[in-house]
LUMBAVEX-525524 format. One line per field, with one value per residue: residue number from 1; residue in one letter; chain; z, x, y of N, C-alpha, C in turn. Coordinates in pm, whole numbers, padded with zeros to 5 digits. Atoms other than C-alpha are relative to their C-alpha. Last residue first. Layout:
nr = c(NUM:...)
rest = c(a:...)
kette = c(A:...)
nw = c(Z:...)
nu = c(X:...)
nv = c(Y:...)
caw = c(Z:...)
cau = c(X:...)
cav = c(Y:...)
cw = c(Z:...)
cu = c(X:...)
cv = c(Y:...)
***
This chain:
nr = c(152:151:150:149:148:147:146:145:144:143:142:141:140:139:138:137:136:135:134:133:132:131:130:129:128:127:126:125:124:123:122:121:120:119:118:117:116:115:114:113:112:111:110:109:108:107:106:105:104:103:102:101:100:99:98:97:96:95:94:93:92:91:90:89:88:87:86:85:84:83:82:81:80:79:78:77:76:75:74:73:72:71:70:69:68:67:66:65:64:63:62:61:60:59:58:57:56:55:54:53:52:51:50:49:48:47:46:45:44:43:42:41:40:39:38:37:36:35:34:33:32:31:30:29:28:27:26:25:24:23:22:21:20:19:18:17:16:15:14:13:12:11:10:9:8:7:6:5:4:3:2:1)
rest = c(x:x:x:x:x:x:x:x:x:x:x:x:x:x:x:x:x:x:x:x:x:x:x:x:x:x:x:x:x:x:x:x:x:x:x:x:x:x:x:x:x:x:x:x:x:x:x:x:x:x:x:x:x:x:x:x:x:x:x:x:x:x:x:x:x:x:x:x:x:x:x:x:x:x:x:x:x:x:x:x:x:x:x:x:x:x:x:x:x:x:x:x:x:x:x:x:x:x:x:x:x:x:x:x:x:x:x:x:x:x:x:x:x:x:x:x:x:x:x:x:x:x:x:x:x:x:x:x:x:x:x:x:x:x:x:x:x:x:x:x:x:x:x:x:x:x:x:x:x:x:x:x)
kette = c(A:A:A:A:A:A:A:A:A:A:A:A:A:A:A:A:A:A:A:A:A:A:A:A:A:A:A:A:A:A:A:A:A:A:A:A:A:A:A:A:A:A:A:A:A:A:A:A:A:A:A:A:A:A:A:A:A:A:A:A:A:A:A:A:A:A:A:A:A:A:A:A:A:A:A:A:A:A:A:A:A:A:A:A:A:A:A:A:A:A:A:A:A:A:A:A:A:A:A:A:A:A:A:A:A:A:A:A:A:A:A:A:A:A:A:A:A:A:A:A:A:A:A:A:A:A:A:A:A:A:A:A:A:A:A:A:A:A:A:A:A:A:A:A:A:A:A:A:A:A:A:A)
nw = c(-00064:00127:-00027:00075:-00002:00050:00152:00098:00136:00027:-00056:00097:00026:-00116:-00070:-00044:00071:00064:00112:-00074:00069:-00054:00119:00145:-00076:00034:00111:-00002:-00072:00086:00071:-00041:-00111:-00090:-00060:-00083:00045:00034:-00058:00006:00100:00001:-00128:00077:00110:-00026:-00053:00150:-00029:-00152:-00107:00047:-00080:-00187:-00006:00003:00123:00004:00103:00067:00192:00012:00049:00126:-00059:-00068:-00189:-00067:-00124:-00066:-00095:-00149:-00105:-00037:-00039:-00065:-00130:-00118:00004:00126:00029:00081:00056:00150:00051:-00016:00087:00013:00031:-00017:00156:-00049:00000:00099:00046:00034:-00094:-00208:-00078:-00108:-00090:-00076:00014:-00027:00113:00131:00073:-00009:-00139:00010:00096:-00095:-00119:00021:00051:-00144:-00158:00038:00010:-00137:-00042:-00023:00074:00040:00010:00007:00138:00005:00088:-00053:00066:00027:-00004:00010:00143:-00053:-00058:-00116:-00024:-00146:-00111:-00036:-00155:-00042:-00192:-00039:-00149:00033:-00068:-00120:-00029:-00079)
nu = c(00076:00047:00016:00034:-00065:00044:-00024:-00049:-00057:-00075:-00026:00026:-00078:-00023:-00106:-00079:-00062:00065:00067:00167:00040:00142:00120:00038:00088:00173:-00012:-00023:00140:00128:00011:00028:-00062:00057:-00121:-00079:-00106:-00057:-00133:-00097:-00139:-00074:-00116:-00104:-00097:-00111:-00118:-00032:-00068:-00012:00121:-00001:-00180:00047:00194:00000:00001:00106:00038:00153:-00037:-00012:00179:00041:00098:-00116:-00011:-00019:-00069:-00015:-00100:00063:-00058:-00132:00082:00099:-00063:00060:00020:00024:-00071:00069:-00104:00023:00111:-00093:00061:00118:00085:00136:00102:00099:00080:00047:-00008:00140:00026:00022:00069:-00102:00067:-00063:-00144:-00074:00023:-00114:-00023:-00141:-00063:-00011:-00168:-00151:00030:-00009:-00150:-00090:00021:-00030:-00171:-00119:-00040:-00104:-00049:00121:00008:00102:00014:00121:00087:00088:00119:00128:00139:00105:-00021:00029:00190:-00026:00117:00076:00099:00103:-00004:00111:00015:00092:00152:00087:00172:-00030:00046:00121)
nv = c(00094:00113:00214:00079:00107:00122:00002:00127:-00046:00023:-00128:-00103:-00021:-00041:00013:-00133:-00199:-00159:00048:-00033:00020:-00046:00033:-00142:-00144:00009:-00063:-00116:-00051:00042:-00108:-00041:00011:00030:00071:-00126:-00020:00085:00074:-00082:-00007:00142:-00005:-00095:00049:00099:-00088:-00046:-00024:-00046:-00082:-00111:-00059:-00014:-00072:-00138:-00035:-00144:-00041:-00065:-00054:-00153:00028:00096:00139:00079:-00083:00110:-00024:00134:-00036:00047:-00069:00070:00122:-00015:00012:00036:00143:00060:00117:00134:00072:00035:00086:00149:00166:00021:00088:00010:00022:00049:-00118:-00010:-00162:-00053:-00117:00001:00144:00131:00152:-00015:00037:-00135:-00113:00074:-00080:00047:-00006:-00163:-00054:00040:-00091:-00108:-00020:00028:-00087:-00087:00030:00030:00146:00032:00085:00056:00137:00048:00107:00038:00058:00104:-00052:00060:-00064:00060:-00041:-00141:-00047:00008:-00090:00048:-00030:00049:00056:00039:-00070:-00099:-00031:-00101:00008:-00037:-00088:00008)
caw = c(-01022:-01060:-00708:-00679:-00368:-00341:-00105:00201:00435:00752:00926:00775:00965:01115:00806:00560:00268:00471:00592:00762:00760:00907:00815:01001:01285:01026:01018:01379:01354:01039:01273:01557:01322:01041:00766:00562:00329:00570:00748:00427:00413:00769:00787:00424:00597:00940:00794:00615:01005:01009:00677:00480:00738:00662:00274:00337:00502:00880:00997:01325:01472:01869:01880:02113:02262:02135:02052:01632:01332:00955:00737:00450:00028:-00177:-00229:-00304:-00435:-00738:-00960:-00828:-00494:-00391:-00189:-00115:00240:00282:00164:00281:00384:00472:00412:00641:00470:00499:00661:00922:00961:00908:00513:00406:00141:00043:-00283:-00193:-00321:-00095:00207:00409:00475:00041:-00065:00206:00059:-00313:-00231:00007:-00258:-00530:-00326:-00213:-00580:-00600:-00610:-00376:-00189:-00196:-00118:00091:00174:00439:00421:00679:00650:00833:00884:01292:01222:00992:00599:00483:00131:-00080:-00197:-00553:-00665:-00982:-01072:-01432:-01410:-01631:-01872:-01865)
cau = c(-02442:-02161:-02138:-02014:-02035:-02166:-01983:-02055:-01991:-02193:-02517:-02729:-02640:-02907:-02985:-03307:-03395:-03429:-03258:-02985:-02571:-02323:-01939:-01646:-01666:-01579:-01180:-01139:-01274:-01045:-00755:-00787:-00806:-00989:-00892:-01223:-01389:-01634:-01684:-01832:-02026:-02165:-02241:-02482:-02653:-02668:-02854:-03159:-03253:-03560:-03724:-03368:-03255:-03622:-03560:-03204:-03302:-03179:-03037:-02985:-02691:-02782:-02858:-02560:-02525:-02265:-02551:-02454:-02507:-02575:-02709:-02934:-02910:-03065:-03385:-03271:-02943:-03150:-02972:-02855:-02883:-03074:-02997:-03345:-03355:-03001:-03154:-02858:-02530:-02291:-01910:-01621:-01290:-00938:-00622:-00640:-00235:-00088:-00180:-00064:-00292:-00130:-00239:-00593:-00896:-00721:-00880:-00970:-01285:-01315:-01206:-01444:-01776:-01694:-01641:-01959:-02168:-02088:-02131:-02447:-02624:-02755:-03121:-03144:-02843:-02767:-02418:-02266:-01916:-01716:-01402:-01114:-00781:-00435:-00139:-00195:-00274:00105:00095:00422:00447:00759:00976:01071:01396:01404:01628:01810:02052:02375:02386:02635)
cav = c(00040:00226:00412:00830:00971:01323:01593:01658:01973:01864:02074:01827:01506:01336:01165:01157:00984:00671:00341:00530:00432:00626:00506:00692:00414:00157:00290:00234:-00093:-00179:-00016:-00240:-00550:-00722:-00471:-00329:-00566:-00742:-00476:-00272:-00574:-00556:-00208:-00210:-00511:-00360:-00060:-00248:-00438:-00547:-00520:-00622:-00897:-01038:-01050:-01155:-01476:-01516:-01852:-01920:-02179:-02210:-02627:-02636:-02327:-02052:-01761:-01899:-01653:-01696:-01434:-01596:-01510:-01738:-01553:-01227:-01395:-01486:-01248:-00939:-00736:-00447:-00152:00006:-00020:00119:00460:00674:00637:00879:00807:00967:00983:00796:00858:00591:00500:00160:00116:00440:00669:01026:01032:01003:00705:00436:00603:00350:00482:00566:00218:00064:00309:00166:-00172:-00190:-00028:-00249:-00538:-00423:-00321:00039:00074:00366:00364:00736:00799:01118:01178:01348:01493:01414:01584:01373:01488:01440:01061:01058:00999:00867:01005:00881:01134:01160:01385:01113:00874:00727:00451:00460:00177:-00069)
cw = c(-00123:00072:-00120:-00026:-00131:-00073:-00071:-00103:-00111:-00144:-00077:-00038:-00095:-00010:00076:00123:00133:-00062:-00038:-00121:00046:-00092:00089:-00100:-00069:00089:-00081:-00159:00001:00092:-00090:-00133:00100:00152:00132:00076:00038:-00123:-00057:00098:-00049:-00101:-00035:00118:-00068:-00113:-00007:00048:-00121:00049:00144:00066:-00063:00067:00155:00000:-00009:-00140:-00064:-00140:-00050:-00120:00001:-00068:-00062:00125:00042:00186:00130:00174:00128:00112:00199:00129:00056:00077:00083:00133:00093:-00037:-00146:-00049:-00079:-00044:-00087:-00032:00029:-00072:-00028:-00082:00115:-00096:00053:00066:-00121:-00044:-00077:00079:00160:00118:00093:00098:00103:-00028:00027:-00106:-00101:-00018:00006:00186:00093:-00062:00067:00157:00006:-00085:00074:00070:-00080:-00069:00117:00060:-00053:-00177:-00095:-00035:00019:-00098:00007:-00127:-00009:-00108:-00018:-00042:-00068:-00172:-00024:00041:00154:00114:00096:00114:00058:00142:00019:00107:00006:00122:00059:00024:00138:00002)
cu = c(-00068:-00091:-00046:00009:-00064:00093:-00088:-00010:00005:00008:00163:00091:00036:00114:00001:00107:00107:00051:-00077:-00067:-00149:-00073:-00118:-00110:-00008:-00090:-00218:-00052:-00013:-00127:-00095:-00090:-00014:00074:-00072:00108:00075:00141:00088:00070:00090:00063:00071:00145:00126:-00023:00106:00142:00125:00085:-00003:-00102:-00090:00105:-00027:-00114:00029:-00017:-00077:00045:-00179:-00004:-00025:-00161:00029:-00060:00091:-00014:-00015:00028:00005:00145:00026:00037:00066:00000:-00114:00048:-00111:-00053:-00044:00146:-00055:00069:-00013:-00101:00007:-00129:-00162:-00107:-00160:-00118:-00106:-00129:-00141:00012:-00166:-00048:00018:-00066:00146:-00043:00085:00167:00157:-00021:00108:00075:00135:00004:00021:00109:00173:-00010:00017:00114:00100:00066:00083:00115:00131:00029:00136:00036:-00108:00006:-00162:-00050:-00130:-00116:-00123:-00105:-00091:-00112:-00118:-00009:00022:-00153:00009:-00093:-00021:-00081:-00100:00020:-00124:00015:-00036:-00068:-00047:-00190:-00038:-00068)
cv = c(-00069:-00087:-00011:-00155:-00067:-00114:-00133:-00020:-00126:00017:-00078:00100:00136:00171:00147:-00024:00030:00056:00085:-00088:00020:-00053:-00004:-00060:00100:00111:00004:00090:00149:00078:00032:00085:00150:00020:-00067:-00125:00111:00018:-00085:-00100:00094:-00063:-00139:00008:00070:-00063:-00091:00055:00063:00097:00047:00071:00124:00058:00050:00081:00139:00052:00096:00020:00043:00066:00190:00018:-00090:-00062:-00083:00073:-00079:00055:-00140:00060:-00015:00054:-00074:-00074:00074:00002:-00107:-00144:-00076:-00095:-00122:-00051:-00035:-00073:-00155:-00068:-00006:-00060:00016:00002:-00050:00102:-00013:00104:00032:00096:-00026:-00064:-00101:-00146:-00013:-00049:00128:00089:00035:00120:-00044:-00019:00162:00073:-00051:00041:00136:00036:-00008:00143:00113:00001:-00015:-00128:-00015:-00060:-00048:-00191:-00045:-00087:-00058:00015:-00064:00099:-00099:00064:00022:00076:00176:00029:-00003:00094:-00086:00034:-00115:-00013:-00066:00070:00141:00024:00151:00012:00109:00138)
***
């Protein structure tokens, strides 16, 4: 039988206090959502670092800018519709994306990062590090950020 071969390896368990934040910047302009959202959730999680572990928030804070311009593929323009219910009967709205995008360009880019972030304390915890503006410009000048790269 062959003799088995190991390594001095340790496995990294990342602890909150272990923990560096860096904080990222991503233009939105014409960049496709789903693209977007993957790329911004990987990097609050913070699945990009060698030191990533799934029960402790060790990821990075993303800045958002543009959200107006995001765009989408195909006919999902048109298709597209946010759904939501006040818990009446006769309450269920319907809200095309077109009209989501003029009212409210931010809470789209928020709401599919939620949607692929963890659905529990730590997911919420992990969406509060994402700032999103529908403009050029952000609040935020005076922070060290680096540029976020998005295939688009």
């Amino acid at each position: 039988m062959a003799e088995l071969r190991t390594q001095n390896q340790k496995t990294i368990v990342a602890k909150p206090s272990d923990v560096e934040r860096a904080w990222y910047h991503v233009d939105a302009d014409g960049v496709v959502l789903g693209r977007l959202a993957a790329r911004v959730a990987h990097v609050l999680r913070g699945k990009h670092k060698p030191t990533y572990t799934p029960h402790v928030d060790c990821g990075d804070g993303v800045i958002v800018v543009n959200a107006e311009k995001v765009r989408l593929t195909g006919r999902k323009p048109e298709q597209k519709a946010y759904f939501r219910h006040s818990g009446y009967v006769g309450g269920a709205k319907l809200i095309p994306f077109k009209q989501m995008q003029e009212r409210k360009p931010e809470w789209i880019i928020k709401r599919a990062v939620q949607g692929m972030l963890p659905k529990t304390t730590l997911g919420r915890q992990m969406l509060k590090k994402l700032r999103v503006y529908a403009g050029p410009e952000h609040p935020h000048k005076g922070l060290q950020t680096e540029p976020l790269e998005v295939k688009s």
